[in-house]
C-alpha positions as a Markdown table, in Angstrom:
| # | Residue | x | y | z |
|---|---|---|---|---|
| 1 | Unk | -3.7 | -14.8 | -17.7 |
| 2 | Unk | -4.9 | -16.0 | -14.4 |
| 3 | Unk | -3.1 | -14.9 | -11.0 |
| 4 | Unk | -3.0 | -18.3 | -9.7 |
| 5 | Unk | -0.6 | -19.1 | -12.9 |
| 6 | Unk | 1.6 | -15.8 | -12.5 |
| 7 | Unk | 5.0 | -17.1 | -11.2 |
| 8 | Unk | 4.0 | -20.8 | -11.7 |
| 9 | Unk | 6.8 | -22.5 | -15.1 |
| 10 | Unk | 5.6 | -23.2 | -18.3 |
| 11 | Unk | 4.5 | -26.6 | -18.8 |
| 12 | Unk | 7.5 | -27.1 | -21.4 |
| 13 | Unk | 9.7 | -26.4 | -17.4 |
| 14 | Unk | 10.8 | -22.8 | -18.9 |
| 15 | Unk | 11.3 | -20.0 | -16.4 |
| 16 | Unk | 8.0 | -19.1 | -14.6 |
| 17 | Unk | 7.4 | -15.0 | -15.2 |
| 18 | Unk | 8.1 | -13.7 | -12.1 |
| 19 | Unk | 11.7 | -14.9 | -12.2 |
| 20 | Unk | 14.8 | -12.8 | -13.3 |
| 21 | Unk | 15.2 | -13.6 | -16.7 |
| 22 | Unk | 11.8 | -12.4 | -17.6 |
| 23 | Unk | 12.0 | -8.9 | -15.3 |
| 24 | Unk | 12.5 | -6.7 | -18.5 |
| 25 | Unk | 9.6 | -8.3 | -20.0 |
| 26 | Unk | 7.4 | -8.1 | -17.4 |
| 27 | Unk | 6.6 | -6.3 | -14.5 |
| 28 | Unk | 7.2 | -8.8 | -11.4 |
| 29 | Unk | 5.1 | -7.7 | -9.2 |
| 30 | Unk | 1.9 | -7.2 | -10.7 |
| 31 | Unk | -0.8 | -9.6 | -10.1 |
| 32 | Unk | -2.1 | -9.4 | -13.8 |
| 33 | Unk | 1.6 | -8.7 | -15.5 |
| 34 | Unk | 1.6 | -7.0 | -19.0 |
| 35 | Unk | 4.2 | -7.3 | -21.4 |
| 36 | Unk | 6.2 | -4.2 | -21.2 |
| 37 | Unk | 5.9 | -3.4 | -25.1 |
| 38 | Unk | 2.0 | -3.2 | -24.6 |
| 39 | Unk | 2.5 | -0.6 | -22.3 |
| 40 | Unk | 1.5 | 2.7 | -24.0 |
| 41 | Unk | 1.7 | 4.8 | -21.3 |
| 42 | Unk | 2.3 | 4.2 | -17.3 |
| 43 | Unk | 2.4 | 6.4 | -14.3 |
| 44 | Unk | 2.9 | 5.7 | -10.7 |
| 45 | Unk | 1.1 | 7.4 | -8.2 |
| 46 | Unk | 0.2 | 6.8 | -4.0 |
| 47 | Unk | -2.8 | 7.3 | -2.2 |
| 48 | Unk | -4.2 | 7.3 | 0.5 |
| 49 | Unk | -7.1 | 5.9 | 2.0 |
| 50 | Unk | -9.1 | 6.5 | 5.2 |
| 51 | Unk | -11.3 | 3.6 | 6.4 |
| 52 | Unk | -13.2 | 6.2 | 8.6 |
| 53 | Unk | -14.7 | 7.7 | 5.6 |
| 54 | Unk | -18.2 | 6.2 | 5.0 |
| 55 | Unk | -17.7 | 5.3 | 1.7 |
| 56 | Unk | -14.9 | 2.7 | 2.7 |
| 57 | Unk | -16.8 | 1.3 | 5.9 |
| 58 | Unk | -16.8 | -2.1 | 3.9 |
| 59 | Unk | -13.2 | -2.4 | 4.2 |
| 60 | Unk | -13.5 | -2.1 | 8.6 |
| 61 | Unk | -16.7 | -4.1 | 9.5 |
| 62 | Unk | -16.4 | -5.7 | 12.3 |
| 63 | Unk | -15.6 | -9.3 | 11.0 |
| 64 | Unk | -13.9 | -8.7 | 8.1 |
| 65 | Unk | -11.3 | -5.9 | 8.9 |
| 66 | Unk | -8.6 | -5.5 | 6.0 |
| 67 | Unk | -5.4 | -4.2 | 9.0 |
| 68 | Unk | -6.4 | -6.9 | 11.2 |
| 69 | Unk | -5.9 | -9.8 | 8.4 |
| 70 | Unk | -3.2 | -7.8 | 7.0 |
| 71 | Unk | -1.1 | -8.1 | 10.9 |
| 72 | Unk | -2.5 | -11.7 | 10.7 |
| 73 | Unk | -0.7 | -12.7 | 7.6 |
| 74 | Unk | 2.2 | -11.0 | 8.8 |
| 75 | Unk | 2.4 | -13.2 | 12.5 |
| 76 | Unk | 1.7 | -16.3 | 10.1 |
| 77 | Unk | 4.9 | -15.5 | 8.2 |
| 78 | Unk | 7.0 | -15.2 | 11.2 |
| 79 | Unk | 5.6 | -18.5 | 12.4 |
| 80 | Unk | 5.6 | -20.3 | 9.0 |
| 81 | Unk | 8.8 | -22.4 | 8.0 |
| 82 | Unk | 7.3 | -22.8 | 4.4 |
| 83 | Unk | 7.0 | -18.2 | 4.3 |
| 84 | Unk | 3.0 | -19.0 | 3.8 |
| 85 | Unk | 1.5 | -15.1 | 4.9 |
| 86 | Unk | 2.5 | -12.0 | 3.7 |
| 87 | Unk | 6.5 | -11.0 | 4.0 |
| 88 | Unk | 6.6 | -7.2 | 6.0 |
| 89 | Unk | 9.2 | -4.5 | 4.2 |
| 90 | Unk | 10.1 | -1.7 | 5.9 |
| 91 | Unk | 7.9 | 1.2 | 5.5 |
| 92 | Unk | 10.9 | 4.4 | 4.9 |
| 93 | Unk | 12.0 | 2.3 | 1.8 |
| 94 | Unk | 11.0 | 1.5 | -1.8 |
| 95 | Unk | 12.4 | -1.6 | -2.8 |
| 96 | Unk | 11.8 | -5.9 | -2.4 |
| 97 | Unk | 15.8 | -6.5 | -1.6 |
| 98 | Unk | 16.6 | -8.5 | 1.7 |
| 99 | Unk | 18.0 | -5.4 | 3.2 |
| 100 | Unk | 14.2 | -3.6 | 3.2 |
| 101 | Unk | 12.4 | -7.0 | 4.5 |
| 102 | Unk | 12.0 | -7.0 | 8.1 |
| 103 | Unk | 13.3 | -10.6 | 8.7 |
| 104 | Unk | 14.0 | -9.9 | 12.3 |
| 105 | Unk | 11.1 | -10.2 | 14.6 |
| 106 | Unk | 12.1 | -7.8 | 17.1 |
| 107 | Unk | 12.8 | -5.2 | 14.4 |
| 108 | Unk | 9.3 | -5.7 | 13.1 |
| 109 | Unk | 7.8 | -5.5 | 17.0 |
| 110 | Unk | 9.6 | -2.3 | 17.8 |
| 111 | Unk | 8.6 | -0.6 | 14.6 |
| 112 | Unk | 4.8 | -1.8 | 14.3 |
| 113 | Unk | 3.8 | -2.0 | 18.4 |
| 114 | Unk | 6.1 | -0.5 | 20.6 |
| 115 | Unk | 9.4 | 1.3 | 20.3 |
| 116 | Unk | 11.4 | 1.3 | 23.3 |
| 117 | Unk | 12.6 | 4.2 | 22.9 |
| 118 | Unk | 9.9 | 6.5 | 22.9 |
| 119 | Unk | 9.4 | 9.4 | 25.4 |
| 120 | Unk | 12.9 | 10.0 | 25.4 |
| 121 | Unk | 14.4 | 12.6 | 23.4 |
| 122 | Unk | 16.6 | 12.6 | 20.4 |
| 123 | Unk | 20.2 | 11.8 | 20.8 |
| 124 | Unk | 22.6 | 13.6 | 18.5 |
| 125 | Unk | 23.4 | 10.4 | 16.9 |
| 126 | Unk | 19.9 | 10.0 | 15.7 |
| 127 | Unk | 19.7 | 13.4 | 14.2 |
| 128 | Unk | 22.0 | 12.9 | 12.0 |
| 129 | Unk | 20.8 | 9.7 | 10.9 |
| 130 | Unk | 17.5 | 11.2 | 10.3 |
| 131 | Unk | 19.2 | 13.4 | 8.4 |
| 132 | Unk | 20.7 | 11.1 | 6.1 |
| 133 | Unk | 17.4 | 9.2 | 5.8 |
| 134 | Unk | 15.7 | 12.3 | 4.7 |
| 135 | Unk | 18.4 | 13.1 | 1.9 |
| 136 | Unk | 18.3 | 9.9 | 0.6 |
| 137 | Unk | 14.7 | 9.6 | 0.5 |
| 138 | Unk | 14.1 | 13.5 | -0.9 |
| 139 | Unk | 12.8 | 15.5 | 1.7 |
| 140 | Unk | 13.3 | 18.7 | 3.6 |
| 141 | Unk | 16.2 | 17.1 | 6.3 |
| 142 | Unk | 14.9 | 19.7 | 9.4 |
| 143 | Unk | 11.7 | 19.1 | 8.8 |
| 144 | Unk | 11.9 | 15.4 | 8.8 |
| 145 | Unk | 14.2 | 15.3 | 11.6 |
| 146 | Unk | 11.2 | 17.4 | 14.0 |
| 147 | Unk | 8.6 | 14.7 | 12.7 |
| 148 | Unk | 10.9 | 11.7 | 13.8 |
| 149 | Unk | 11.4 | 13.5 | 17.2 |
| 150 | Unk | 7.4 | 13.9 | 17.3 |
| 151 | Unk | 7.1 | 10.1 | 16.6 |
| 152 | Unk | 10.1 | 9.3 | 19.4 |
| 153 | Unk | 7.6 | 11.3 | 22.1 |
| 154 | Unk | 4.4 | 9.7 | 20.8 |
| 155 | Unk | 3.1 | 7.0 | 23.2 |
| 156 | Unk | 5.1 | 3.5 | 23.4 |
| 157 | Unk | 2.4 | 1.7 | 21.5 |
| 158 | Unk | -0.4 | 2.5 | 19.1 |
| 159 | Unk | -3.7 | 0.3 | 19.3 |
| 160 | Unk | -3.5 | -2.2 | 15.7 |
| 161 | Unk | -7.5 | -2.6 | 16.5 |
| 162 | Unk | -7.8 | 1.6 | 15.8 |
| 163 | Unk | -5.4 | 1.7 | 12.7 |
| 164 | Unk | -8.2 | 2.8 | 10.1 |
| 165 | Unk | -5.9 | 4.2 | 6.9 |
| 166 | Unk | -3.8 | 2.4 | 3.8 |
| 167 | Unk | -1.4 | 3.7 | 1.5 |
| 168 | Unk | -1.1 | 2.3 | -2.0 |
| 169 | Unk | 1.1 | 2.5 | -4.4 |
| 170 | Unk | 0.1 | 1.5 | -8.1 |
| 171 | Unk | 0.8 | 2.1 | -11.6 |
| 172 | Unk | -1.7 | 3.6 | -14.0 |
| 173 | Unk | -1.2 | 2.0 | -17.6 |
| 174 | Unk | -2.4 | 1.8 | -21.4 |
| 175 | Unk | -2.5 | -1.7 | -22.6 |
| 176 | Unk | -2.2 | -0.4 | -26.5 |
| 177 | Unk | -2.8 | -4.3 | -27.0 |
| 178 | Unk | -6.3 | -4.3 | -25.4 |
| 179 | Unk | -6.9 | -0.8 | -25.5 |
| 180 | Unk | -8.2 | -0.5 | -21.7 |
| 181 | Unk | -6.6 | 1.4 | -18.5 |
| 182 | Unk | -5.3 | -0.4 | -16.2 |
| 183 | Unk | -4.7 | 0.2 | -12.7 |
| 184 | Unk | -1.8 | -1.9 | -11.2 |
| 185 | Unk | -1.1 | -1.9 | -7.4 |
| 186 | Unk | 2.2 | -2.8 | -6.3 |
| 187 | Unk | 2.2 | -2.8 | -2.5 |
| 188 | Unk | 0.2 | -1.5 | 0.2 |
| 189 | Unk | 1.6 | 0.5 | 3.2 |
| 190 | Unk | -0.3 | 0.4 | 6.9 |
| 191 | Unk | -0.4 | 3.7 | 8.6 |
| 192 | Unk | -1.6 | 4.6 | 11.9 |
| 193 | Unk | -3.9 | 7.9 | 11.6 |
| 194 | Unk | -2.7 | 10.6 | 13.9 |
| 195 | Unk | -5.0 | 10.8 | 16.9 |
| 196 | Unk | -3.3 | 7.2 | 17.8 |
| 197 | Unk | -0.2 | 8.1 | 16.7 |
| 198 | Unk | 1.0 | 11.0 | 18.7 |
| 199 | Unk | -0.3 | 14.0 | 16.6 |
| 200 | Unk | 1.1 | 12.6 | 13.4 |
| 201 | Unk | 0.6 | 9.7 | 10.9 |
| 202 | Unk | 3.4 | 6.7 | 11.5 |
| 203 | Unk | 4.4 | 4.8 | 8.3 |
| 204 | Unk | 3.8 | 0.9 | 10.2 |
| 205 | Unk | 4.6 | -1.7 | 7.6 |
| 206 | Unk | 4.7 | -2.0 | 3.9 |
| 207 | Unk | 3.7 | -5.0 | 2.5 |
| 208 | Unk | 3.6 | -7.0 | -1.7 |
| 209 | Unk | 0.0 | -6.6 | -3.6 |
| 210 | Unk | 0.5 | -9.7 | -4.3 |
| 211 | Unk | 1.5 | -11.7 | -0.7 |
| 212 | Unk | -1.8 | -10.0 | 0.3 |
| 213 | Unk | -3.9 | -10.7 | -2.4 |
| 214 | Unk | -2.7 | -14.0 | -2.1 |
| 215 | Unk | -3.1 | -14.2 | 1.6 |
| 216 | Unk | -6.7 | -12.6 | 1.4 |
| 217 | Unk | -8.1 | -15.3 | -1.2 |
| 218 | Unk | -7.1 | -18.1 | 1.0 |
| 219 | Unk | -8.5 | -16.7 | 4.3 |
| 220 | Unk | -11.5 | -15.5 | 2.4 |
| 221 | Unk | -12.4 | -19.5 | 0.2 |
| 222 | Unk | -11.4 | -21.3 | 4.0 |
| 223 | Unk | -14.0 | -19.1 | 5.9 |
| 224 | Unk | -16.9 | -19.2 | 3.4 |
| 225 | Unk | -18.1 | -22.6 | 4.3 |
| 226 | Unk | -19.5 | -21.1 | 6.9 |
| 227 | Unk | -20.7 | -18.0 | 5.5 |
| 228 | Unk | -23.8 | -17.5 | 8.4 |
| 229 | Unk | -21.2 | -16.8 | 10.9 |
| 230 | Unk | -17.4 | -17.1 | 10.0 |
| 231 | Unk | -17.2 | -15.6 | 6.9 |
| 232 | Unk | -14.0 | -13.3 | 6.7 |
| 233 | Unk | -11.8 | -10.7 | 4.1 |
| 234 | Unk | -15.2 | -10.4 | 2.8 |
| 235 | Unk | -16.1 | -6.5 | 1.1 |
| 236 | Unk | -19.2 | -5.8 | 3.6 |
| 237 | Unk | -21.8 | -4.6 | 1.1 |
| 238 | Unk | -24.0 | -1.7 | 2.7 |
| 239 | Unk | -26.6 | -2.0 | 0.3 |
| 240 | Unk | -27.0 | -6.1 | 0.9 |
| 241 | Unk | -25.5 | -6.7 | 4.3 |
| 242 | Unk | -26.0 | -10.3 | 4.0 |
| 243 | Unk | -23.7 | -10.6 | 0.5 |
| 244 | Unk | -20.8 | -12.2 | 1.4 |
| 245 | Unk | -20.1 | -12.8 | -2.4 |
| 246 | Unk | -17.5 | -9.8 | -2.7 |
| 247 | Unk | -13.9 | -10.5 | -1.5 |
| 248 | Unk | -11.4 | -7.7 | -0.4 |
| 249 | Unk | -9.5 | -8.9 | -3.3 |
| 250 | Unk | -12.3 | -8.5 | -5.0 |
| 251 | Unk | -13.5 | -5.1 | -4.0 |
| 252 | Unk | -9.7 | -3.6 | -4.9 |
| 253 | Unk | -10.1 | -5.4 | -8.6 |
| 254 | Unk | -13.4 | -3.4 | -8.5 |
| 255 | Unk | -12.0 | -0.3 | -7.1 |
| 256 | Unk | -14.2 | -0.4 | -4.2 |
| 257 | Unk | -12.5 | 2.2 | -2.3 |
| 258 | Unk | -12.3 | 5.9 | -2.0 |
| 259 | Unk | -8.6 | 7.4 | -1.8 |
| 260 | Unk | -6.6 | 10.9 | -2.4 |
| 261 | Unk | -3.9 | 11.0 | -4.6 |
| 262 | Unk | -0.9 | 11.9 | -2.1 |
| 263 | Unk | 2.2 | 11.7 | -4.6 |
| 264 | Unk | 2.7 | 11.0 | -8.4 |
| 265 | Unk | 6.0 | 10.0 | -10.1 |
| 266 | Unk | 7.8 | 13.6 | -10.6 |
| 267 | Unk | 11.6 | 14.5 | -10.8 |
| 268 | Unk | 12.0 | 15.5 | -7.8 |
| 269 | Unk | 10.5 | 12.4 | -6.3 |
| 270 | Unk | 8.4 | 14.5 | -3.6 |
| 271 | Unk | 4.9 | 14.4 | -2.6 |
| 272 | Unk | 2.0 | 16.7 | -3.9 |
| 273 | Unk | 2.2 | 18.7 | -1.1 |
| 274 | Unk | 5.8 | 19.9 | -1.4 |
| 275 | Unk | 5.4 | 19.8 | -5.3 |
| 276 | Unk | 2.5 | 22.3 | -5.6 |
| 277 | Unk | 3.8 | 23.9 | -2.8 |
| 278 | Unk | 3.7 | 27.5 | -4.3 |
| 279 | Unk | 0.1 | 27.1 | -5.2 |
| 280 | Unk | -1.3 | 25.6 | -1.6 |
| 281 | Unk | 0.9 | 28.4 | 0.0 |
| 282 | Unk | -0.7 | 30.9 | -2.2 |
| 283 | Unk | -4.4 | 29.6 | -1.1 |
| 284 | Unk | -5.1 | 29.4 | -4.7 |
| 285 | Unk | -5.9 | 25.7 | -4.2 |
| 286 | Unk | -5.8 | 23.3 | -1.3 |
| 287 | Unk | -4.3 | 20.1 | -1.6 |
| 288 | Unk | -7.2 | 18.0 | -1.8 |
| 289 | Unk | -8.6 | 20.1 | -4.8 |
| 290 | Unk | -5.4 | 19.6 | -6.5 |
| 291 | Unk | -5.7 | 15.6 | -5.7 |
| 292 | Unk | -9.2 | 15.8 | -7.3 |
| 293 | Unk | -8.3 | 17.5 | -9.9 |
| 294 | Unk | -5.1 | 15.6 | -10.8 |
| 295 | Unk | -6.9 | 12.5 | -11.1 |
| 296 | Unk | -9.5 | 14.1 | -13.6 |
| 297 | Unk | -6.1 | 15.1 | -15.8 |
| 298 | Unk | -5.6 | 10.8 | -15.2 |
| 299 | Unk | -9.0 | 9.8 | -16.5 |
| 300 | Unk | -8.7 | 12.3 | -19.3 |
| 301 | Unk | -5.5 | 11.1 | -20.8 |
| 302 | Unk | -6.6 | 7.9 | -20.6 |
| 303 | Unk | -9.7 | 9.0 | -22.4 |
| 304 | Unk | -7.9 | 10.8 | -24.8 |
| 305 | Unk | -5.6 | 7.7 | -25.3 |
| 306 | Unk | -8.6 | 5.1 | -26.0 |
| 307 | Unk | -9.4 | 7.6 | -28.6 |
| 308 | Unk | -6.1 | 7.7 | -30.4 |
């Protein structure tokens, strides 16, 4: 199945897949949807990665940066009457509902460029709606509440041009039916590293795989007519600079990209760090070790699966 026919009805004018009578059968938003009955075996896990790291370079050249075409598609959605770009959710929340889209602007401005607020310090009314956030969302309340404050004091604005790091958030799976992993993404979360971000990393803007994917193709097929010079969402190839032939759409179906495993579905719904907390307080193993080793355990089950 093609991702240009994903969400497109049947020629017979049934429901296309991506509508509500067909969420239990399939996964929405997936790009390549699987029928949920040939799933033998799905995880979710985040990562993260840094585009300062030399093996993702390709991701940041300097005509073909991925946070640059991903603010672009978000301006073009603002200014688009048709919703052509890619729709911005808000970053603290999980969901696609209309209450976690940023359909206002202004909410969008003050949460990606500048907040208005900043260098003041907390009210009392915002501590205790930080602390609610961090209940509802699973985390240790104080501690959440002292990296808001750090974010209220960073400076009013943070450069989009220096934003080097991603978040993504995808689904490991067994199709039983073809007997091959698969790795799913689901959405993609801009974040602002923390030497532009006051000391710590801000959460900017989540946004669909799909809207991007989507967005990314039709930069990347306009621009190659003029491949010499205007070429753009292209994968810059290190070892053939003049390759324009790799798309960033591409390069993530090719897993292109080096990331660290930052969170995994768990009960408890917390991040690695807080749930191998014992063991990284111990010094028995830091937390990239136990990233690298968690995604060994991934490969083997999969592994193990093929073989079954």
């Amino acid at each position: 199945m093609s991702a240009s026919s994903f969400g497109q009805a049947n020629s017979n004018g049934a429901a296309p897949i991506d509508s509500v009578q067909n969420s239990r059968r399939y996964n929405i938003n997936s790009v390549r949807p699987i029928r949920n009955e040939d799933v033998m075996f799905s995880i979710r896990v985040w990562s993260k990665m840094d585009m300062r790291e030399k093996s993702n370079e390709g991701w940041n050249s300097s005509h073909s940066k991925i946070v640059e075409i991903i603010f672009e598609g978000i301006d073009l959605w603002y200014n688009s009457a048709e919703g052509e770009g890619i729709a911005p959710y808000n970053p603290l929340t999980q969901g696609y509902e209309a209450s976690d889209l940023l359909s206002d602007r202004n909410a969008y401005t003050d949460r990606v460029i500048i907040d208005g607020t900043k260098g003041e310090d907390a009210t009392l009314d915002e501590v205790e709606r930080w602390r609610t956030e961090a209940i509802t969302r699973g985390v240790e309340p104080e501690q959440y509440v002292q990296q808001k404050r750090q974010e209220k004091l960073a400076p009013d604005s943070i450069p989009k041009g220096q934003i080097a790091m991603l978040e993504i958030e995808e689904d490991l799976m067994f199709d039983r039916n073809r007997s091959l992993p698969i790795w799913d993404i689901q959405s993609v979360k801009v974040v602002a590293q923390s030497d532009i971000a006051g000391g710590i990393e801000k959460e900017m803007v989540r946004i669909k795989y799909k809207d991007l994917v989507a967005y990314l193709d039709k930069v990347y097929s306009e621009s190659f007519a003029n491949k010499e010079s205007n070429v753009r969402a292209f994968w810059f190839n290190p070892r053939n600079p003049r390759n324009y032939g790799i798309s960033l759409s591409n390069a993530f179906d090719m897993r292109l990209f080096s990331s660290n495993i930052i969170k995994f579905s768990n009960p408890s719904d917390v991040a690695m760090e807080q749930f191998f907390e014992s063991q990284i307080g111990a010094g028995k193993r830091s937390l990239m070790e136990i990233s690298r080793d968690f995604r060994y355990q991934l490969l083997e089950t999969m592994h193990n699966l093929w073989e079954y």
